[in-house]
NUTI-228934 format. One record per residue (C-alpha): residue in one letter; z, x, y. Coordinates in Angstrom, 3 decimals. Example, Ala and Ser with C-alpha at 12.3 -4.5 7.8 and 13.67 -1.06 7.14 Angstrom:
(nufi a; (7.800; 12.300; -4.500));
(nufi s; (7.140; 13.670; -1.060));
% end
This chain:
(nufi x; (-26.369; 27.522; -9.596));
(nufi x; (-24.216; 29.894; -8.248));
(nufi x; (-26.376; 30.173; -5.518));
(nufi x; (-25.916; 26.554; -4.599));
(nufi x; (-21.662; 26.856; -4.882));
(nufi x; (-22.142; 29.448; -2.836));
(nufi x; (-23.181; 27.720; -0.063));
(nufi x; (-21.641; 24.836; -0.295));
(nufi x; (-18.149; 26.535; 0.030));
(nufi x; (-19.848; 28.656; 3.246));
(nufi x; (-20.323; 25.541; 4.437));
(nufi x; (-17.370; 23.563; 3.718));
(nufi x; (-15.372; 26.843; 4.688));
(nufi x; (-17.167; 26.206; 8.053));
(nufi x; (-16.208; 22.362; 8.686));
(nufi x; (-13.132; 23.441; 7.248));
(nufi x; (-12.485; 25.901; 9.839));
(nufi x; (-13.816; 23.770; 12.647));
(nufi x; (-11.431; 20.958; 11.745));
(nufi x; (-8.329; 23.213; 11.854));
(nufi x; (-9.125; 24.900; 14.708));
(nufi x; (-10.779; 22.186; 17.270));
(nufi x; (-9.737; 18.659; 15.630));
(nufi x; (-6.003; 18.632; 14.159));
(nufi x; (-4.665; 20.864; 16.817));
(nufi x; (-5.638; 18.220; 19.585));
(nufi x; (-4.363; 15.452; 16.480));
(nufi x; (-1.398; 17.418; 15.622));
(nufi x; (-0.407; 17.081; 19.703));
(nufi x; (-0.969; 13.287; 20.316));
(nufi x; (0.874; 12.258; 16.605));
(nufi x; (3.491; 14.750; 18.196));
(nufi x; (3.747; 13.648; 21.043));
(nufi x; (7.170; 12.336; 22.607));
(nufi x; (5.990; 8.437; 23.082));
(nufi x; (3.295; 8.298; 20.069));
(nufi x; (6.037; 9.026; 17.963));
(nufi x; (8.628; 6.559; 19.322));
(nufi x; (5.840; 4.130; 18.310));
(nufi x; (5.390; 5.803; 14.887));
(nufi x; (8.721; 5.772; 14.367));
(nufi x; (9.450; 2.016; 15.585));
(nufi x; (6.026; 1.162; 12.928));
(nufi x; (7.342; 2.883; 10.083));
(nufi x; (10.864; 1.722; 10.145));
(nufi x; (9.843; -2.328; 10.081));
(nufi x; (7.878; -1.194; 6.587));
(nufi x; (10.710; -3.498; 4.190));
(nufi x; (10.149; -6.516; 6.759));
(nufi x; (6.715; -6.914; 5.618));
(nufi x; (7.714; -5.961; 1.921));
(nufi x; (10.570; -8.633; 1.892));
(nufi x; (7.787; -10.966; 2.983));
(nufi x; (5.315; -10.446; 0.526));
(nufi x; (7.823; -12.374; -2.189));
(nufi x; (7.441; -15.756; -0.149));
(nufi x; (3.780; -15.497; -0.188));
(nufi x; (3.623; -15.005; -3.358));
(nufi x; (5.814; -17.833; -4.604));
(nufi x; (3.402; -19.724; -2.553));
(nufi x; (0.322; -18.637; -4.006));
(nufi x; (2.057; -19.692; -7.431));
(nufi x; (3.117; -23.223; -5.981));
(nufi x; (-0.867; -24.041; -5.352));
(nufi x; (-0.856; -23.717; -8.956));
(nufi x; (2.468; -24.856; -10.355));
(nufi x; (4.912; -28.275; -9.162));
(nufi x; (8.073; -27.390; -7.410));
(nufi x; (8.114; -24.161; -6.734));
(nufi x; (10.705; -24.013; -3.509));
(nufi x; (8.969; -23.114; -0.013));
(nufi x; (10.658; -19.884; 0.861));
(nufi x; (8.041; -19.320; 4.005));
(nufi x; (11.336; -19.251; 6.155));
(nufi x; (12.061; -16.137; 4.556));
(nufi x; (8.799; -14.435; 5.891));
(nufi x; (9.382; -16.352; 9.521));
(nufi x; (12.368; -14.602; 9.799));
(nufi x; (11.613; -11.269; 8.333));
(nufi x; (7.977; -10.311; 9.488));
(nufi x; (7.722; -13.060; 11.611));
(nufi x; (10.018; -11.176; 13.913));
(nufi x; (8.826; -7.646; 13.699));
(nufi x; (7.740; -7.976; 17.252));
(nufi x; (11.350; -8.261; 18.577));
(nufi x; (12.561; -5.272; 16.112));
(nufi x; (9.781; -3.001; 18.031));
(nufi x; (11.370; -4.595; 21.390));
(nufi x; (14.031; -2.731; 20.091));
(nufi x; (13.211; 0.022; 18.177));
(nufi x; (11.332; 1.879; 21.001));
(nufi x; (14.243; 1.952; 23.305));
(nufi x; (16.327; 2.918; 21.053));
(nufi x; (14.564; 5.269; 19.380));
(nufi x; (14.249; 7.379; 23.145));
(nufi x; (18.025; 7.391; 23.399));
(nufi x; (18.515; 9.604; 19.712));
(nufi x; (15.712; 11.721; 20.582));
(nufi x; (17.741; 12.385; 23.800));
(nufi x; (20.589; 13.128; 22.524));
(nufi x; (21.579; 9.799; 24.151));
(nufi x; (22.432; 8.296; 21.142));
(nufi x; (25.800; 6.877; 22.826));
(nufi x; (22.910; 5.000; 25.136));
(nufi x; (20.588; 3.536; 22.295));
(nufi x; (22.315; 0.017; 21.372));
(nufi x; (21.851; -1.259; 24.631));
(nufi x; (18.546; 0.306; 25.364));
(nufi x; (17.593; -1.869; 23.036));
(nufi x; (19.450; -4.990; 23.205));
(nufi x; (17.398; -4.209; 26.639));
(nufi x; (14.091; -4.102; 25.475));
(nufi x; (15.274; -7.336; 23.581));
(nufi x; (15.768; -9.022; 26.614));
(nufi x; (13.218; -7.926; 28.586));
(nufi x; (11.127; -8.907; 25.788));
(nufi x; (12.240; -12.481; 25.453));
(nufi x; (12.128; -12.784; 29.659));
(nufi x; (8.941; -11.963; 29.724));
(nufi x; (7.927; -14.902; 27.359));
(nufi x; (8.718; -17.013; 30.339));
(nufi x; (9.803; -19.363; 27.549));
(nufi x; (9.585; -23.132; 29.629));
(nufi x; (12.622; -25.578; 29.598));
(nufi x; (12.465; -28.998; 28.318));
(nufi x; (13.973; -31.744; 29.592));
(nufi x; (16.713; -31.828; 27.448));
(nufi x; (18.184; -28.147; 29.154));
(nufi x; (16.747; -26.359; 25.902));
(nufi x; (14.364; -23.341; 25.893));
(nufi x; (11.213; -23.785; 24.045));
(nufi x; (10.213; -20.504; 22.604));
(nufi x; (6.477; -19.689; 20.497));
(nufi x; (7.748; -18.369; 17.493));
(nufi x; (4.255; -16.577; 17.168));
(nufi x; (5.122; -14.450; 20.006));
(nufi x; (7.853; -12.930; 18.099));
(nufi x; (6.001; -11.711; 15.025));
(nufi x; (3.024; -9.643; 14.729));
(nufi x; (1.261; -11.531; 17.226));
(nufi x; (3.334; -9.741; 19.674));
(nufi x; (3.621; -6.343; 18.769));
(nufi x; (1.058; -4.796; 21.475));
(nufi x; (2.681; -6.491; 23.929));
(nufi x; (5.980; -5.530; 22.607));
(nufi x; (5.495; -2.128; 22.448));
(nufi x; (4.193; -1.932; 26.162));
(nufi x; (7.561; -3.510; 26.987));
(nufi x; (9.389; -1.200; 24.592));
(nufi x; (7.696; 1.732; 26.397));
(nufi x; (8.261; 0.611; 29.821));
(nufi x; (12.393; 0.153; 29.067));
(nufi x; (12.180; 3.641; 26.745));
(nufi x; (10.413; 5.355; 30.188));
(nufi x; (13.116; 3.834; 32.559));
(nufi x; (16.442; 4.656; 30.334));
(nufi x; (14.915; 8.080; 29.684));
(nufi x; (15.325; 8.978; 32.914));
(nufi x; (19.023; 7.112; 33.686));
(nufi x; (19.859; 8.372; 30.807));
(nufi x; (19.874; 12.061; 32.580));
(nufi x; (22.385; 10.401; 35.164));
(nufi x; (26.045; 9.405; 35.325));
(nufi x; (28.509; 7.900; 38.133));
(nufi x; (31.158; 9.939; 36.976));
(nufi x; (31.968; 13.843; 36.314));
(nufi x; (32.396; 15.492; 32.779));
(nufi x; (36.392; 15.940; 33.754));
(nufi x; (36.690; 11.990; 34.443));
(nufi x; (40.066; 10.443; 33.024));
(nufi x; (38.156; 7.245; 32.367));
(nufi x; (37.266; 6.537; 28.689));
(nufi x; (33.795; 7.177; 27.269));
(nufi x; (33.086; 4.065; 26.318));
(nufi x; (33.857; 2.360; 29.955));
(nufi x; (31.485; 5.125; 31.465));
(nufi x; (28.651; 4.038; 29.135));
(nufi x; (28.883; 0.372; 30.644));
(nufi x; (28.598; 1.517; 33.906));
(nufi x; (26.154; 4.055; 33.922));
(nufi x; (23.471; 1.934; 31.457));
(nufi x; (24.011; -1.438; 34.555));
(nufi x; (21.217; 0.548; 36.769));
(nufi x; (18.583; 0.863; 33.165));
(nufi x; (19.882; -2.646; 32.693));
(nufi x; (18.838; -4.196; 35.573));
(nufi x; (16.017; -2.196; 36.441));
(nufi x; (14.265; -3.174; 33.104));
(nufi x; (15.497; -7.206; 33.448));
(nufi x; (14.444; -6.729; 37.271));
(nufi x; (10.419; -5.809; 36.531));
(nufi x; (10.069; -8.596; 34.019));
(nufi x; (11.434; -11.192; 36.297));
(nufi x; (9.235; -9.888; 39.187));
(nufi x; (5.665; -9.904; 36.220));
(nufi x; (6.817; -12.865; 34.645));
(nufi x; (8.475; -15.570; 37.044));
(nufi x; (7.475; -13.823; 40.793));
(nufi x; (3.899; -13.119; 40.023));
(nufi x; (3.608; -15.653; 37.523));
(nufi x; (1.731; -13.253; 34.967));
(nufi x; (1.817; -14.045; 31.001));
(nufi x; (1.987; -10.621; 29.949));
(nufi x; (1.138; -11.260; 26.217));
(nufi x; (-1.902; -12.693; 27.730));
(nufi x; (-2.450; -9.879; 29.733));
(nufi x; (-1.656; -7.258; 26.540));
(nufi x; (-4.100; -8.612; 24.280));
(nufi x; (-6.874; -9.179; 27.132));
(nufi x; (-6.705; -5.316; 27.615));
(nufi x; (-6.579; -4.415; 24.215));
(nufi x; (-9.210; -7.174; 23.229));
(nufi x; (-12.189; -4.230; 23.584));
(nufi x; (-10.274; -2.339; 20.728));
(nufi x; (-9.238; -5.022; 18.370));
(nufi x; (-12.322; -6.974; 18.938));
(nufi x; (-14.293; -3.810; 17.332));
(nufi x; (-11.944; -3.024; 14.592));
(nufi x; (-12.804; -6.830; 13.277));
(nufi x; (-17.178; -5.806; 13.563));
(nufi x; (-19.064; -4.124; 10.523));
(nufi x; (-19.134; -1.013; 12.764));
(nufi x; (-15.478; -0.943; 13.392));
(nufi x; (-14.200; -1.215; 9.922));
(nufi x; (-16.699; 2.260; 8.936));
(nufi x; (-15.291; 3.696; 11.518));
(nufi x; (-11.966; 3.083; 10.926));
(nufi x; (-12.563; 4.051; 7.539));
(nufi x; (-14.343; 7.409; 7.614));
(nufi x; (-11.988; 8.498; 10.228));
(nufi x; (-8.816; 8.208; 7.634));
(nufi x; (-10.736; 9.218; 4.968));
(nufi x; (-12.317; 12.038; 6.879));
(nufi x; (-8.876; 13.493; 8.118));
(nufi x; (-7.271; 13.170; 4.578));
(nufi x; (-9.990; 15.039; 3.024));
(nufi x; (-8.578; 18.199; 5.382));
(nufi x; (-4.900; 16.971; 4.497));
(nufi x; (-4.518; 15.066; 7.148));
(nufi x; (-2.423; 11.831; 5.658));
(nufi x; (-3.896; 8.313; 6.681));
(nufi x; (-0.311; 7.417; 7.786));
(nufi x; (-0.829; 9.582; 11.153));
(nufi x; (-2.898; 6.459; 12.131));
(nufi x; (-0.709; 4.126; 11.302));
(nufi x; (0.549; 2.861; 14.585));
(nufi x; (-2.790; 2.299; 15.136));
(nufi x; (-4.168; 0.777; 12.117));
(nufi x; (-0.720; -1.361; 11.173));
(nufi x; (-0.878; -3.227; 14.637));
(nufi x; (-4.776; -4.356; 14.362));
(nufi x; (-4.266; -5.804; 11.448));
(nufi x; (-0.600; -7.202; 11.249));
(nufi x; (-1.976; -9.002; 14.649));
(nufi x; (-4.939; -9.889; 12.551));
(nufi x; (-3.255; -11.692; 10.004));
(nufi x; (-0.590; -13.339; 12.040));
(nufi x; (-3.665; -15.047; 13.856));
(nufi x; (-5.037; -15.433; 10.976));
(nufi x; (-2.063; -17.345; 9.404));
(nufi x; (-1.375; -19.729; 12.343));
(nufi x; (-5.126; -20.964; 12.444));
(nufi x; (-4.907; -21.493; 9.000));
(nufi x; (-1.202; -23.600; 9.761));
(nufi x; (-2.907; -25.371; 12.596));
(nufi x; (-6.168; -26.579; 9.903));
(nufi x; (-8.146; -24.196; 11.319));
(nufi x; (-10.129; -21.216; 10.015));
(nufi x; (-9.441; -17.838; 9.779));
(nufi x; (-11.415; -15.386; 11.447));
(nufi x; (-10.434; -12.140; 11.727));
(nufi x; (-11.758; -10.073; 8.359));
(nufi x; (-9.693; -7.228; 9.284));
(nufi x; (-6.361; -7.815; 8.575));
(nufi x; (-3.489; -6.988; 6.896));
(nufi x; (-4.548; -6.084; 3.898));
(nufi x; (-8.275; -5.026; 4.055));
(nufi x; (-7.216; -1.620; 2.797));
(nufi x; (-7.335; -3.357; -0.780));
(nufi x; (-11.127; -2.846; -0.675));
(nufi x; (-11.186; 0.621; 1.069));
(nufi x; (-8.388; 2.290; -0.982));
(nufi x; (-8.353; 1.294; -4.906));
(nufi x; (-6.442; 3.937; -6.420));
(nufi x; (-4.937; 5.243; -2.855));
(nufi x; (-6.652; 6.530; 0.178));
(nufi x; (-10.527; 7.225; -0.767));
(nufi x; (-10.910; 5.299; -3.656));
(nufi x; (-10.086; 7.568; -6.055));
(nufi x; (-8.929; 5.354; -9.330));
(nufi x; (-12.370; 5.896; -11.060));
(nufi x; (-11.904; 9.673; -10.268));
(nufi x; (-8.521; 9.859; -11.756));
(nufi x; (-9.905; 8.067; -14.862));
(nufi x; (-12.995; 10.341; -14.877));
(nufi x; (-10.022; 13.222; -15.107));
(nufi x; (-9.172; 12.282; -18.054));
(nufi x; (-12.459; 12.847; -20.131));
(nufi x; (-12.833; 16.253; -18.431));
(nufi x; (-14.206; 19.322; -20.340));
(nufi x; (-12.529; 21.538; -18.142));
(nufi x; (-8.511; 22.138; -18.858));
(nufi x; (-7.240; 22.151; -15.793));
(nufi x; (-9.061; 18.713; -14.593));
(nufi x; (-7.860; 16.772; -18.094));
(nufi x; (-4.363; 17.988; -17.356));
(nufi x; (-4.322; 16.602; -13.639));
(nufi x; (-5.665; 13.350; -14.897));
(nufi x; (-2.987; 13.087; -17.506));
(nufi x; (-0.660; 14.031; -15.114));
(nufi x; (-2.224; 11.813; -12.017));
(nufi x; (-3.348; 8.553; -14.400));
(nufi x; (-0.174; 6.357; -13.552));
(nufi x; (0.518; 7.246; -9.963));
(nufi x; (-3.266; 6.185; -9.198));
(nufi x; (-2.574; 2.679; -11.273));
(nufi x; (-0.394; 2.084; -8.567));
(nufi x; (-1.895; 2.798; -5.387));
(nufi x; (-0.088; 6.942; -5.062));
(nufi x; (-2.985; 8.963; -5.227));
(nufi x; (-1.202; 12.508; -3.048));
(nufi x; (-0.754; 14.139; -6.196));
(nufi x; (-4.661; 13.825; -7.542));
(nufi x; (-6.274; 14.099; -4.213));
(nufi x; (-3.752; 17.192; -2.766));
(nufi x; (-4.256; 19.202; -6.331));
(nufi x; (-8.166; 18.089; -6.586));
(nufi x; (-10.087; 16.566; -3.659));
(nufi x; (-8.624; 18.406; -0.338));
(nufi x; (-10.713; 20.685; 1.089));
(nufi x; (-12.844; 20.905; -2.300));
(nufi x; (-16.805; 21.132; -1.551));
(nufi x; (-17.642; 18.944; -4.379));
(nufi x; (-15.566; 16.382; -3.199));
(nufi x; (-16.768; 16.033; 0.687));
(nufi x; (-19.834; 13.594; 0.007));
(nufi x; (-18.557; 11.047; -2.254));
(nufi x; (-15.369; 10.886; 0.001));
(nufi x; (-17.517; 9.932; 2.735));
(nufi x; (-20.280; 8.359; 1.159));
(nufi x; (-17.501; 5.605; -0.306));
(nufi x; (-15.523; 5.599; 3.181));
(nufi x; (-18.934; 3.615; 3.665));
(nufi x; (-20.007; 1.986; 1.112));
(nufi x; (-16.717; -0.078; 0.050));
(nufi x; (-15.823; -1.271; 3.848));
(nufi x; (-19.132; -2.225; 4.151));
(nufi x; (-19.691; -4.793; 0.782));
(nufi x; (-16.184; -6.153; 1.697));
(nufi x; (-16.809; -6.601; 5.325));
(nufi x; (-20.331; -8.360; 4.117));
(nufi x; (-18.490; -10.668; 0.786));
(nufi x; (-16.316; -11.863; 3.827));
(nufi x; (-18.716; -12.438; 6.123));
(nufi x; (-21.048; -14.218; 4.532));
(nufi x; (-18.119; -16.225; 2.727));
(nufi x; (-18.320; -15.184; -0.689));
(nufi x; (-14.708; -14.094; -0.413));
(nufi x; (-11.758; -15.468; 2.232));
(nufi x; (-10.496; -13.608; 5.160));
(nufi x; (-6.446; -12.637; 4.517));
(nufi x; (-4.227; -15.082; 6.030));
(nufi x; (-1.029; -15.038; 3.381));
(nufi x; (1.263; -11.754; 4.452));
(nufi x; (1.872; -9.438; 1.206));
(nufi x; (2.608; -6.229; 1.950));
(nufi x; (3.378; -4.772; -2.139));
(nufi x; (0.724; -2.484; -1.700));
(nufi x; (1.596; -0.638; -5.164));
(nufi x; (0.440; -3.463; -7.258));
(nufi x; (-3.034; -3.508; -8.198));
(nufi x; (-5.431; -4.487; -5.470));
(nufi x; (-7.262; -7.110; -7.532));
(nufi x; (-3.187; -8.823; -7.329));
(nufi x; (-2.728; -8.158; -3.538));
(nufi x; (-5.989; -9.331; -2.294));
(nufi x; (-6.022; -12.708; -4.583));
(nufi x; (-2.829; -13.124; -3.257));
(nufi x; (-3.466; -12.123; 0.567));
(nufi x; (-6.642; -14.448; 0.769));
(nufi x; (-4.674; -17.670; -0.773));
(nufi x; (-5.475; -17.278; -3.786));
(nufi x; (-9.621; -16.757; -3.525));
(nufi x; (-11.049; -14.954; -6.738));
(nufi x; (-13.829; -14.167; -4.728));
(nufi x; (-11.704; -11.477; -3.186));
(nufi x; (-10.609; -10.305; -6.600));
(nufi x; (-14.493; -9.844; -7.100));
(nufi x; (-14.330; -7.491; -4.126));
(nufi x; (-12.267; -5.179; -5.915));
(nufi x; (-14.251; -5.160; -8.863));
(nufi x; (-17.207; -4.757; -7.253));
(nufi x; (-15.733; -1.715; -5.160));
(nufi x; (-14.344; -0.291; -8.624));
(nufi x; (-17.954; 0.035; -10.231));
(nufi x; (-19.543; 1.219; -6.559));
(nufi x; (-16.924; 3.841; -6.352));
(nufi x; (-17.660; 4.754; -9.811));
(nufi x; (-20.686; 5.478; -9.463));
(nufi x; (-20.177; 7.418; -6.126));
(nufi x; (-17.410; 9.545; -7.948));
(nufi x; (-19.209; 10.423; -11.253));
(nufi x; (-22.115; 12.560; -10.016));
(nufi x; (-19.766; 14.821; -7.998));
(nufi x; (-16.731; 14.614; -10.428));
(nufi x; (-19.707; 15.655; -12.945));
(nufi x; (-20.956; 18.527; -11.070));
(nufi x; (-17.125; 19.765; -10.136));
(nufi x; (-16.389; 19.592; -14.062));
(nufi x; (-18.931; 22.105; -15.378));
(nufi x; (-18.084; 24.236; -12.699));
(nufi x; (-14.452; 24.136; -12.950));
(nufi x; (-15.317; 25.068; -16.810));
(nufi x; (-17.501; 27.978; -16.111));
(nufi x; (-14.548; 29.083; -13.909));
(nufi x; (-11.710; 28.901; -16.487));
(nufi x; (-14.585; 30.727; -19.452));
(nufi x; (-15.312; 33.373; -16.376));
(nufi x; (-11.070; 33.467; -16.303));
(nufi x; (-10.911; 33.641; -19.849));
(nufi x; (-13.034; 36.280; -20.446));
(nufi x; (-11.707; 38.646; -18.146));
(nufi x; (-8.349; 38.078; -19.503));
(nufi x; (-10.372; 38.976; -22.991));
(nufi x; (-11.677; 42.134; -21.446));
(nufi x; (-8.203; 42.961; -19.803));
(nufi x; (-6.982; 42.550; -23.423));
(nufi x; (-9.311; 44.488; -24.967));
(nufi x; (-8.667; 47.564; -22.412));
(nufi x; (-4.372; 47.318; -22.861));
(nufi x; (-4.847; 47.555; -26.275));
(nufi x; (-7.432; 49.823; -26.770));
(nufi x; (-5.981; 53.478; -29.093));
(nufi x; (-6.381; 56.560; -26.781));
(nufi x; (-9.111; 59.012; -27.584));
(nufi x; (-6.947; 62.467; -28.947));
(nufi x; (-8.362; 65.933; -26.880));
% end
């Protein structure tokens, strides 16, 4: 037995090593990375958009069951139905303060506003009014709008670096800021007009065609594993899931807003996944870890009862960091059932979808705390075959947990006897009478 522990920790020590030496080193440089993290940044701050409207979808899911509940879907149109403009914003803006340009940022991104919106090539009806595509301004838009958001980041961060007027100028601060932002201004305005109304090119069109190879695999069988043991693989070493974020947030969010506008035109959604998917893949927090934290509980060993009294509640709701940081990182026991359900839980959800035993997510509800049985009946309009999901995913994970949870329990007790008695024999020693010559 010892034997065994032995060489599983040489071995985990060994992927262990070869993670933080060849993988999160290369990681650690792209998530720091100046323009990554303008993304990341831009991604994280929308976060309460897509909170704020998760209460309009659920008032909706009630209304299919109740009279006269109010529509409040306007509420959600104009919250994350707009997220793509805030990134048209955000990006620019968020290159100015990391500058030290701050004085710059408002009208970087009123730019990358702009330049957003001209580059919709909205048309104009008849009665002198722009039509605009709503769709275009939400999550549908948010590759394209982050291209755009990088392009007018790129072009104030370097006329940023360049004024009209000396240091020792008499004029006022505020009047040198107007003049020296007119050549990012126009320079920003200028390229859209030329890809949008010169050459006649529909950059959202364009966006999505090159980024169809990537979000056309993250909706296959294939993609979602991947996408799963990846996360799950990183946060085993303490890597958080949220470094993918920008990633992971903008495949789906565009998921569902397709999603929800085939659904509003009466036709079917088809992209399994979107916002939302996680429910299935992370029931308990990142790795599926609920059943552990209730296994915690029953332990014979101490130290594992006390961290799943301590961990019980945050895991209810989806906060697993303080279970999986004090029990699963980097622990050899823990390595093949994290992988093993970064598998196996993707894959029956991806399947129940599929073969349309459960609904795709159309209905944006982004109160990722509650339990996942709530979010995904309420993300797939109310389906109980997605509730099923979760269940099904509970007892899977279960029974990929116990084995391993099991095996880490008697050893974890043979370490705190082996502790004990030492402490006995140290006892013993201290208070032994000394022998008189």
């Amino acid at each position: 037995m010892a034997e065994a522990t032995a060489q599983k920790l040489g071995f985990m020590e060994k992927v262990q090593q070869w993670v933080e030496q060849s993988v999160v080193p290369p990681l650690n440089k792209i998530t720091s990375n100046f323009w990554f993290s303008l993304v990341a940044d831009a991604v994280l701050v929308i976060v309460p958009f897509t909170m704020v409207a998760a209460i309009p979808s659920l008032v909706a899911v009630i209304g299919n069951f109740v009279e006269g509940v109010p529509d409040l879907s306007p509420i959600s149109t104009y919250s994350f139905g707009l997220i793509g403009l805030f990134i048209a914003f955000l990006i620019p803006y968020n290159c100015m303060v990391k500058d030290e340009k701050k004085e710059h940022g408002v009208l970087a991104g009123f730019t990358g506003v702009g330049t957003y919106l001209l580059c919709m090539c909205a048309p104009t009806l008849d009665t002198g009014e722009t039509a605009f595509t709503m769709a275009r301004f939400g999550a549908g838009g948010m590759f394209t709008a982050i291209f755009l958001g990088l392009m007018c980041a790129a072009i104030f961060h370097q006329t940023a670096k360049r004024s009209f007027f000396s240091e020792d100028s008499l004029i006022p601060d505020f009047v040198k800021n107007w003049f020296d932002n007119i050549i990012g201004i126009l320079s920003c305005l200028l390229i859209g007009w030329l890809v949008a109304y010169v050459a006649s090119i529909d950059i959202f069109s364009l966006v999505t065609y090159v980024m169809s190879p990537l979000t056309g695999f993250a909706q296959t069988l294939p993609g979602v594993i991947f996408m799963t043991v990846v996360m799950d693989f990183f946060y085993f070493f303490g890597v958080s899931g949220w470094v993918f974020t920008p990633v992971t947030s903008t495949i789906t969010s565009s998921a569902i807003a397709e999603n929800a506008a085939a659904v509003a035109a009466g036709g079917v959604a088809t992209n399994i996944n979107a916002y939302g998917f996680s429910r299935y893949t992370m029931i308990g927090g990142e790795g599926s870890t609920l059943p552990l934290a209730i296994m915690m509980l029953f332990s014979k060993s101490k130290k594992n009862k006390a961290m799943g009294q301590a961990t019980i509640v945050p895991s209810l709701f989806n906060i697993n960091e303080p279970l999986f940081f004090s029990t699963v990182v980097a622990n050899p026991y823990m390595f093949m059932p994290m992988m093993l359900q970064a598998v196996v839980c993707p894959t029956v959800a991806w399947l129940m979808i599929h073969f349309g035993l459960a609904s795709t997510h159309y209905v944006m509800f982004a109160m990722n705390n509650l339990p996942n049985a709530v979010s995904a009946f309420v993300l797939s309009g109310g389906n109980l075959g997605n509730v099923m999901i979760v269940l099904v995913n509970i007892v899977l994970a279960t029974l990929i947990w116990f084995p391993f949870w099991r095996a880490y329990d008697k050893h974890q007790c043979e370490v705190e006897a082996e502790m004990e008695a030492q402490m006995s024999r140290s006892a013993d020693t201290s208070g032994a009478t000394p022998a008189m010559g």
